[in-house]
C-alpha positions as CSV (number, residue, x, y, z in Angstrom):
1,X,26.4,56.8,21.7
2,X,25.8,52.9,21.4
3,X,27.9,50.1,20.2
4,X,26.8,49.9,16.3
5,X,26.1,47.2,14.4
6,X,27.2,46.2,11.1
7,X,23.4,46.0,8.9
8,X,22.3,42.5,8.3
9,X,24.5,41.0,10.6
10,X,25.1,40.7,14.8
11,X,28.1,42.0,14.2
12,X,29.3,44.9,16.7
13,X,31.0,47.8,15.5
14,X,32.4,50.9,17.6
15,X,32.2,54.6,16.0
16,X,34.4,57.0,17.9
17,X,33.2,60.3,17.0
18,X,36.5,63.4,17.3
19,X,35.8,67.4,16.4
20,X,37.6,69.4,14.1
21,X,40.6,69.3,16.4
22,X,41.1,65.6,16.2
23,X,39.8,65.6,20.8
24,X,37.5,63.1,20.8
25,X,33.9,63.6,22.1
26,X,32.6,63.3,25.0
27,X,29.1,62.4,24.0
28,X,28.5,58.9,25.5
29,X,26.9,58.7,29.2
30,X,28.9,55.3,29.4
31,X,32.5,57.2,29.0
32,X,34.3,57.9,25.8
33,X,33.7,55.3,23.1
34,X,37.6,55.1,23.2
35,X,37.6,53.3,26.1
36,X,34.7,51.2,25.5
37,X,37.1,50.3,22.4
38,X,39.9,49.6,24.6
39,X,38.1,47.6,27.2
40,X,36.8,45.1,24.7
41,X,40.5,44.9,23.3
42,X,40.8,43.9,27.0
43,X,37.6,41.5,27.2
44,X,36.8,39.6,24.2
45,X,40.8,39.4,23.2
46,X,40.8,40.1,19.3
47,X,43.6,39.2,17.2
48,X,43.3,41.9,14.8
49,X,41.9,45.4,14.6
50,X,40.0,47.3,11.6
51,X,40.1,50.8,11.7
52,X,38.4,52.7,8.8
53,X,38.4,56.4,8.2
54,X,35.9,57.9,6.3
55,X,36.8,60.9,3.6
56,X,34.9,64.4,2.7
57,X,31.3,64.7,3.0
58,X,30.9,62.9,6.1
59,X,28.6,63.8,9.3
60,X,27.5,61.2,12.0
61,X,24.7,59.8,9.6
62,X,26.5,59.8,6.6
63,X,29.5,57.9,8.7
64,X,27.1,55.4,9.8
65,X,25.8,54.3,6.6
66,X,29.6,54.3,5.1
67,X,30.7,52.3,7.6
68,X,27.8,49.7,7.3
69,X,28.3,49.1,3.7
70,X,32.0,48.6,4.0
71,X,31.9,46.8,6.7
72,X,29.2,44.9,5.7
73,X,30.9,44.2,2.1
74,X,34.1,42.7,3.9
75,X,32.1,40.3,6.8
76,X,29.9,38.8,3.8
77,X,33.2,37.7,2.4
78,X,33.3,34.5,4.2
79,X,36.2,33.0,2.0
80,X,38.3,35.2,3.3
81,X,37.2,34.8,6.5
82,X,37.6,31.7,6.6
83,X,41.3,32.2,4.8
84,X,42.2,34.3,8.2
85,X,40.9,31.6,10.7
86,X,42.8,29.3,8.6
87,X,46.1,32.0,8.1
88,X,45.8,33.0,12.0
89,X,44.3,29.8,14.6
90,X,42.2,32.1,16.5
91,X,41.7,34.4,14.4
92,X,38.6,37.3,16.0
93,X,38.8,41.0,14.4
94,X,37.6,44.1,16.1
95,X,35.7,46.5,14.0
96,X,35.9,50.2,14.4
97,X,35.3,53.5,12.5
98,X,36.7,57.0,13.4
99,X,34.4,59.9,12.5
100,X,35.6,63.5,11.7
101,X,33.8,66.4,10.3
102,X,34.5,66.3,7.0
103,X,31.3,68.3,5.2
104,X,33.1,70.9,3.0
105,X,30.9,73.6,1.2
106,X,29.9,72.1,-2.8
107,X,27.3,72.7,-4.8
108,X,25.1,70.4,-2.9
109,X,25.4,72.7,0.2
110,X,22.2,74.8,-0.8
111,X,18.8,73.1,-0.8
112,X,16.5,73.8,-4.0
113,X,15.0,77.0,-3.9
114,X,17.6,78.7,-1.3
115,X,17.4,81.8,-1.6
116,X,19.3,85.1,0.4
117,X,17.3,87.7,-1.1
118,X,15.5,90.2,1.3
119,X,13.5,88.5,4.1
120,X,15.5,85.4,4.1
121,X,18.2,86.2,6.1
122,X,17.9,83.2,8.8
123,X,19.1,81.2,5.9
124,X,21.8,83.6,5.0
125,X,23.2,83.5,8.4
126,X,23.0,79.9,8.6
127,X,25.0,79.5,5.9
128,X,27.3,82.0,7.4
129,X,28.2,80.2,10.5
130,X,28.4,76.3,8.7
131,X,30.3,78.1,6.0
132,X,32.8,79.7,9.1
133,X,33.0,76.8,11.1
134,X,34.2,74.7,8.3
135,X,36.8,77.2,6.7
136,X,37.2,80.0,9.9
137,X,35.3,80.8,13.0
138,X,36.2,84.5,13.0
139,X,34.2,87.4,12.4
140,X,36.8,88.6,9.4
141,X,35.6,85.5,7.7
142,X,32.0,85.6,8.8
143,X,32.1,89.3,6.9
144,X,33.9,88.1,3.6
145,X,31.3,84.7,3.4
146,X,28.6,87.4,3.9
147,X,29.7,89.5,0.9
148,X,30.2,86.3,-1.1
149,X,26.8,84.7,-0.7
150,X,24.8,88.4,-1.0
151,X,27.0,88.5,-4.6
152,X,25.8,85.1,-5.6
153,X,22.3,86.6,-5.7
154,X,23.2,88.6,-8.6
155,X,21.0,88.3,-11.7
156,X,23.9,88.5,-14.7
157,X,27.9,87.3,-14.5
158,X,30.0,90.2,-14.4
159,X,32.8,89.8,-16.6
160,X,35.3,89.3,-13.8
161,X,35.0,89.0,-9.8
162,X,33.5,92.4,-8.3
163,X,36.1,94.2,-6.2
164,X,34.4,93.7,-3.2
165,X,34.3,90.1,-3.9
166,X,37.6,89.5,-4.6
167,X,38.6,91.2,-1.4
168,X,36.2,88.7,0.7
169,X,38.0,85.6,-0.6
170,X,41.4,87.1,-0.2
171,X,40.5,87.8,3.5
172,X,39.1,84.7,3.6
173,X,41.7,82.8,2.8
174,X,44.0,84.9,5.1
175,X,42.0,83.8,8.0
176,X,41.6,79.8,6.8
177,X,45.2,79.8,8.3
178,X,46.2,77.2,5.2
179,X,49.6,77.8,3.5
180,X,50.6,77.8,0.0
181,X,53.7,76.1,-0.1
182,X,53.2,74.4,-3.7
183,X,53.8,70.5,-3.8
184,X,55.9,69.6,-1.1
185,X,53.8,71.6,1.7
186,X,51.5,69.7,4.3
187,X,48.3,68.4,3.3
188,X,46.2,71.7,3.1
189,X,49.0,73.9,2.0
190,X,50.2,71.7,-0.9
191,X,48.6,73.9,-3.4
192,X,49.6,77.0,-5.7
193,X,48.7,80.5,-4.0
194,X,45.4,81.2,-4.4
195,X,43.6,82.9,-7.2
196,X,39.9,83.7,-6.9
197,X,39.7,85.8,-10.2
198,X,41.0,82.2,-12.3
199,X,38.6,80.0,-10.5
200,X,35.3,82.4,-11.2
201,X,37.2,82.3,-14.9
202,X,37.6,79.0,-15.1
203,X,33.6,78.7,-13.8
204,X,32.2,81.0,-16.2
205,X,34.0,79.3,-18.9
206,X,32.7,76.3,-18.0
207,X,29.3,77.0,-17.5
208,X,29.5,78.4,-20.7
209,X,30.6,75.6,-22.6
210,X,28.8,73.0,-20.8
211,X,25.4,75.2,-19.8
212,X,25.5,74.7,-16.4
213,X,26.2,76.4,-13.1
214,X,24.9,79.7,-13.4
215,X,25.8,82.9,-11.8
216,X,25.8,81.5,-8.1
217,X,27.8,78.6,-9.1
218,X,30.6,80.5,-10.6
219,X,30.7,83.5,-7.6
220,X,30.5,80.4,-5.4
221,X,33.6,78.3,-7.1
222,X,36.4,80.3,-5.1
223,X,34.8,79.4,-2.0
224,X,34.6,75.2,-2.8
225,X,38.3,75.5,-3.7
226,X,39.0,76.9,-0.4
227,X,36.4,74.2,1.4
228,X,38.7,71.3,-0.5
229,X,41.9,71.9,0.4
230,X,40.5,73.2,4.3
231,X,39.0,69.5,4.5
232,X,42.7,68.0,3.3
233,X,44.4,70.1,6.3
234,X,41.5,69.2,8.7
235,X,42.0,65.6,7.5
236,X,45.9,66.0,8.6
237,X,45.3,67.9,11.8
238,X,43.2,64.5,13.1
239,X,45.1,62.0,11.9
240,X,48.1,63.6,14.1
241,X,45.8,64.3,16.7
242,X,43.4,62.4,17.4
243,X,43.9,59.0,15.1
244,X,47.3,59.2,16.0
245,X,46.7,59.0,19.6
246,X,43.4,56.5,19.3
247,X,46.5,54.0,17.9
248,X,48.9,54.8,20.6
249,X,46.2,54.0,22.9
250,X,45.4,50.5,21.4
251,X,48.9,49.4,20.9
252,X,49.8,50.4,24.7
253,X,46.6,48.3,25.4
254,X,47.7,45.2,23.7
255,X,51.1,44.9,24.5
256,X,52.7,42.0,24.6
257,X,50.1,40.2,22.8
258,X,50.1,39.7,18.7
259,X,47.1,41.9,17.9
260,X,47.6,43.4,14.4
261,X,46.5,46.6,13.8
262,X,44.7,47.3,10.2
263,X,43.8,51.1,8.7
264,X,41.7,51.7,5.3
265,X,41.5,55.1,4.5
266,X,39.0,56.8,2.3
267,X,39.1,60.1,-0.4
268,X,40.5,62.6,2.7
269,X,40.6,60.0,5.0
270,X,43.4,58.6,3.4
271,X,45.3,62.0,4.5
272,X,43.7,60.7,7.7
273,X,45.0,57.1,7.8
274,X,48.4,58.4,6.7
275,X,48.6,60.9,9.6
276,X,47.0,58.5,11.6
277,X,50.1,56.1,11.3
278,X,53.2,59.1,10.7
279,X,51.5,61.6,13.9
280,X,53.1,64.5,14.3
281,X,56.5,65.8,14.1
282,X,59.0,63.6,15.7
283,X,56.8,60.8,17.3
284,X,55.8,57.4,16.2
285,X,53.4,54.8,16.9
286,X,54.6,52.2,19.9
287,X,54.9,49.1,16.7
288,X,54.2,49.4,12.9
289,X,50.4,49.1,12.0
290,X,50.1,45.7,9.4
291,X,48.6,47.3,6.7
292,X,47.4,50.3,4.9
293,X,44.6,50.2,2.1
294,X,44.1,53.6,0.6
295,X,40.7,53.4,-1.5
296,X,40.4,56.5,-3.9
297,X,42.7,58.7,-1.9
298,X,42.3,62.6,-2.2
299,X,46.2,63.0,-1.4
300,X,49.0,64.0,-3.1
301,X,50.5,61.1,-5.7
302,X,53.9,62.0,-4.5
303,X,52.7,62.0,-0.2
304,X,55.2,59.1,0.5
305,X,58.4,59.8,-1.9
306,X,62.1,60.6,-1.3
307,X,62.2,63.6,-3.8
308,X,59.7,65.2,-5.5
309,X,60.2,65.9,-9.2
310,X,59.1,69.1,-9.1
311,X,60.5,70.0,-5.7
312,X,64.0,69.0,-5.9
313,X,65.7,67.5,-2.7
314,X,61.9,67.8,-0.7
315,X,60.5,64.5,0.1
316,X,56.3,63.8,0.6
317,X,54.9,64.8,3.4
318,X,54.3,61.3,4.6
319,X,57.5,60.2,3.6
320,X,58.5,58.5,7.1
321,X,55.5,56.2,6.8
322,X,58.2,54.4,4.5
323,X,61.5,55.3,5.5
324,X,60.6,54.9,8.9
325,X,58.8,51.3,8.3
326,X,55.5,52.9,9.9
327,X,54.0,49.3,7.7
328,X,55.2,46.2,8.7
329,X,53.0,44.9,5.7
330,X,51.8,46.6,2.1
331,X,50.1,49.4,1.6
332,X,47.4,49.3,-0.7
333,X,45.8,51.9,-3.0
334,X,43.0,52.3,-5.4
335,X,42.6,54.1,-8.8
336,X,39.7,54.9,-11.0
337,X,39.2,56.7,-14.3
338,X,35.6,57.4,-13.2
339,X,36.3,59.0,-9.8
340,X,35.5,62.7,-10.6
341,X,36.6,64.7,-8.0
342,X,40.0,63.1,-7.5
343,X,40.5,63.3,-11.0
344,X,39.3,66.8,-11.9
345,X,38.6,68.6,-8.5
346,X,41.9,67.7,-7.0
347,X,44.5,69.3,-9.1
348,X,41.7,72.3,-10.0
349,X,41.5,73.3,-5.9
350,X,45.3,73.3,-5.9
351,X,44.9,75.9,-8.5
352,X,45.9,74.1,-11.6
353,X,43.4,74.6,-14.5
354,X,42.5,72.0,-17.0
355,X,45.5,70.4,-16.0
356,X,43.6,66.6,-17.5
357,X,46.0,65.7,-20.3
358,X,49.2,64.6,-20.1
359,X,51.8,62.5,-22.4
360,X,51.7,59.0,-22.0
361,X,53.8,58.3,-19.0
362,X,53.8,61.8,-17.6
363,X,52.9,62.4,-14.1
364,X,51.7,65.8,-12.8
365,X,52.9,68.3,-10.6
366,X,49.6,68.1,-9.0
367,X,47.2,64.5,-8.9
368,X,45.7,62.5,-6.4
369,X,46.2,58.6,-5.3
370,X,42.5,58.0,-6.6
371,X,44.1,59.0,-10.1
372,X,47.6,58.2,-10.4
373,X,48.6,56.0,-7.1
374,X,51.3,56.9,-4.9
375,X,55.0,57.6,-7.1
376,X,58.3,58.9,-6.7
377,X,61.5,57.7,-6.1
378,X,62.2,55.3,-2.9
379,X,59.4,53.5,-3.4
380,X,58.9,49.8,-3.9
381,X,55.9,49.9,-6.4
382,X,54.0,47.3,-8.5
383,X,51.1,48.2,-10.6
384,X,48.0,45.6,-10.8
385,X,44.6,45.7,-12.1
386,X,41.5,45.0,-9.9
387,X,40.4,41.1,-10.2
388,X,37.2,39.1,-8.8
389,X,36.6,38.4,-4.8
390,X,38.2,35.6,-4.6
391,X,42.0,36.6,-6.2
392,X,45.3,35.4,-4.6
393,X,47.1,38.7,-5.1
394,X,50.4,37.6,-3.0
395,X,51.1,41.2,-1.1
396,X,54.4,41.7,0.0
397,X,55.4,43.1,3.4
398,X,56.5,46.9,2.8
399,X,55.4,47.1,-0.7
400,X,53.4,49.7,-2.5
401,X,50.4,48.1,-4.9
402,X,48.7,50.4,-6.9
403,X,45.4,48.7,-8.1
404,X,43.3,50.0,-11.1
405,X,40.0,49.5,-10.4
406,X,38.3,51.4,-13.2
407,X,36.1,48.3,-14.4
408,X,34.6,48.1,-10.4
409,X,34.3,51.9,-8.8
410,X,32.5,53.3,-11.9
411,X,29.1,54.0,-10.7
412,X,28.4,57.7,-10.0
413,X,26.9,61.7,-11.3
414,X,28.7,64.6,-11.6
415,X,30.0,66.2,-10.1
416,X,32.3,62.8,-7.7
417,X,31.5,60.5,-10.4
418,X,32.3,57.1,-8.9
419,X,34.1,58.5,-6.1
420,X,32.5,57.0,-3.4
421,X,31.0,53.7,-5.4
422,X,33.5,51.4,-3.2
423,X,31.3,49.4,-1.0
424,X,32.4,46.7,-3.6
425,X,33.2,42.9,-2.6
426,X,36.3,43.5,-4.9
427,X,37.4,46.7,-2.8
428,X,36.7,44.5,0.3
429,X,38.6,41.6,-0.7
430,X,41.9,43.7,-1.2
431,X,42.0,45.2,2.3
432,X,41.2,41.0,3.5
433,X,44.2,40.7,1.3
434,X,46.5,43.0,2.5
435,X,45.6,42.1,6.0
436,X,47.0,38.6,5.3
């Protein structure tokens, strides 16, 4: 692959592409773009490095044009660039964006007309294997997803989920390998057990009150619940692999010198970031990383506490990012009213129904960052709301910001919403912020 280039601009950037198993690839005839990344920490002698992580829904294309308009949105902000030369005499940032397959199956996975009626089985089979690679490449699974899509081609909605059916997804989920250890499991096994028959219930009732979805839809809502939460425990199996290591390797290579190391995490890849920065059991990164902006994060709102309420004496999974002082600076996260699939998705793939209402100043058992920020107890938390380009918002070292940003992410259709509507000056400006 080449070196990218921000659009607009002569700006380089440098997207290293990893597989499901967080190993990087081995796609560029000039060596790994990992050490094309670590050879220009070497040459041009940056004082700070950008790492962004992209969230769910993300191939090399889609990457590519994330990364552009984030990127781009934070290099047109020359106040704060100026800010850092001025904050930091020789001041020269390195951009570079990690890519991870993060596709999961959704209603947008079919193309208009699809059909898997008789004489189109190439594009039942298709679906097969993308379906299998994404949740399990084994041929148990590749049967169930066959006996799930061949049901969705049925003209009525039986009352419940046909036996057959409801077997599929059970063996499914068997061989996704994911736990079910409620709220204080890993990301990907922080979820109630799974229930088929209540998600094709809660489908049908939905398509019957809003008119939507159809039969397909509803047989097929058991299987996006199971593609959510695989994506979350993708998103944590390369952050401890492979992000985790692609830090290791830059702070090894800077040593010595004051390079600061910067992460912004997106939907799942703030599960990525966080990973990224913790890795796995019983290892940490060489130094802290500076900062940590988590924009709309698909993550648990209780990740990086000392106790969760509803788990008594369990801490969040990223708890040592914290305890351990992983951040030598804040971390920063985003929240939007109009961000869909944090706000509804997110608790309904854990197996939570309807779970939207709550008293004022109640917190659920199950919510995501994008919704309610990070909480808990041990946590050094202060609660802003989202101001223009060019705010002084004084971030602390080691503090937690939640940031309401309804009024700016708030662009977007059903069924994200404004999910992904962060390639905003205002979004840009707080990861400038929290990098100085």
């Amino acid at each position: 692959m080449t070196i990218e280039t921000v659009p607009g601009t002569t700006i380089p950037y440098y997207l290293v592409t990893f597989d499901a198993k967080g190993r990087e690839r081995d796609d560029d005839s000039d060596g790994r773009m990992s050490e094309r990344v670590l050879q220009a920490l070497r040459d041009e002698q940056p004082s700070d490095v950008f790492v962004f992580i992209h969230g769910w829904k993300g191939d090399i294309p889609a990457a590519r044009k994330q990364y552009g308009a984030w990127m781009g949105a934070m290099m047109a902000l020359d106040a704060d660039l100026q800010r850092a030369r001025q904050q930091r005499p020789g001041f020269k940032p390195l951009l570079v964006g990690l890519h991870w397959p993060s596709l999961p199956f959704g209603e947008e996975s079919f193309e208009p007309g699809t059909s898997f009626a008789p004489g189109a089985a190439d594009a039942l089979e298709a679906e097969i294997e993308r379906c299998a690679e994404q949740i399990a490449d084994t041929a148990a699974a590749r049967a169930a997803l066959r006996t799930i899509f061949e049901a969705a081609q049925m003209q009525f909605a039986p009352a419940t989920l046909p036996d057959d059916v409801r077997e599929a997804y059970a063996a499914l989920d068997r061989e996704s390998g994911m736990g079910a250890e409620g709220v204080a499991g890993d990301p990907g096994g922080d979820r109630e057990r799974f229930d088929a028959e209540a998600a094709y219930a809660d489908a049908l009732d939905e398509a019957a009150s809003f008119g939507g979805g159809g039969v397909r839809n509803a047989l097929l809502s058991p299987l996006v619940q199971l593609s959510f939460w695989k994506m979350k425990d993708r998103a944590r199996e390369f952050g401890e692999r492979g992000g985790f290591a692609f830090l290791t390797a830059l702070m090894r290579a800077s040593e010595g010198r004051d390079v600061r190391v910067h992460l912004m995490g997106h939907s799942f890849g703030c599960i990525a970031a966080s990973a990224s920065v913790a890795g796995p059991a019983g290892s940490r990164l060489p130094r802290p990383v500076h900062s940590l902006v988590l924009v709309q994060g698909a993550l648990s709102l209780w990740s990086y506490c000392d106790a969760i309420p509803s788990a008594p004496g369990k801490p969040g999974y990223f708890r040592k990012l914290v305890s351990g002082q992983a951040v030598a600076g804040p971390i920063v996260t985003t929240q939007s009213s109009r961000d869909m699939a944090v706000g509804s998705l997110y608790p309904a793939a854990a197996g939570v129904a309807r779970q939207v209402a709550f008293a004022p100043g109640e917190l659920p058992k199950y919510g995501g960052v994008g919704t309610f920020g990070l909480r808990g107890g041990g946590l050094d938390i202060a609660d802003l709301t989202v101001e223009g380009k060019d705010a002084a918002y004084g971030f602390q070292p080691r503090r937690i910001y939640n940031v309401e940003c309804s009024t700016v992410i708030r662009e977007g259709s059903p069924p994200s919403g404004a999910h992904s509507d962060i390639a905003r000056p205002e979004v840009a400006h707080l990861v400038w912020a929290a990098a100085q």
